[in-house]
N, C-alpha and C positions, 0 to 999 in steps of 0.2 A: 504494500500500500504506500502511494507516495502521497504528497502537500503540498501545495504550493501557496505562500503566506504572502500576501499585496498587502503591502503596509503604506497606506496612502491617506488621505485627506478625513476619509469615513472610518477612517481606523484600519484593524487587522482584517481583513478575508481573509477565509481556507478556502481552499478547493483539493479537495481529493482525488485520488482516483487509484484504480486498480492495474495491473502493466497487462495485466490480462484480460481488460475486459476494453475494445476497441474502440464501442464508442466514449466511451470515457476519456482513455489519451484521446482521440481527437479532440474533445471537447477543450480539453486543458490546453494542449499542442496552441489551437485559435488561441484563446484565452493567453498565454504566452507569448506568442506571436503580436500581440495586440499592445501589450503593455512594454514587449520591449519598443514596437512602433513610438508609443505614448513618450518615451525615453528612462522607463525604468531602467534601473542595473537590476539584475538577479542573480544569485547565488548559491550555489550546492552547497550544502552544508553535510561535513564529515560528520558521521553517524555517530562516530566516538569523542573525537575532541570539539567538535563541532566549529571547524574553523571553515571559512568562507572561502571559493573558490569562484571568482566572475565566469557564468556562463552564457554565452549567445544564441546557442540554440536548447530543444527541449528533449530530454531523455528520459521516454515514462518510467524506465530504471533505476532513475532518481531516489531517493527515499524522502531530501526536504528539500526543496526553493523556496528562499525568501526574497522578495524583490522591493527593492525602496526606490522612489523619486533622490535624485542627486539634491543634495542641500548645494545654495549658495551662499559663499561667504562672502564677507567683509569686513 
């Protein structure tokens, strides 16, 4: 079972899905595609130390994405 956490303006989303069940991944896959469009960064996150690795495309193999809007600073 994977995640994928859109941490944006309305707060946290989940979206789940299963690597085996197909309309699922596609669902997320869109969904993915969409938000990196929007200019989120997304990230896999290691299962055990949970450190962040930027990813560009979508792997229903995944176990977690988290994807944030880039802050601007000043």
């Amino acid at each position: 079972m994977g995640v994928l956490r859109i941490l944006g303006p309305s707060g946290d989303t989940r979206v789940a899905w299963s690597p085996t069940a197909p309309d699922e991944v596609e669902d997320v896959r869109r969904r993915f595609d969409e938000i990196i469009r929007e200019g989120y960064l997304v990230f896999e996150l290691d299962e055990v130390t949970k450190d962040g690795r930027q990813v560009r495309t979508f792997d229903p193999n995944t176990a977690e994405l988290r994807a944030f809007r880039p802050l601007a600073g000043g």
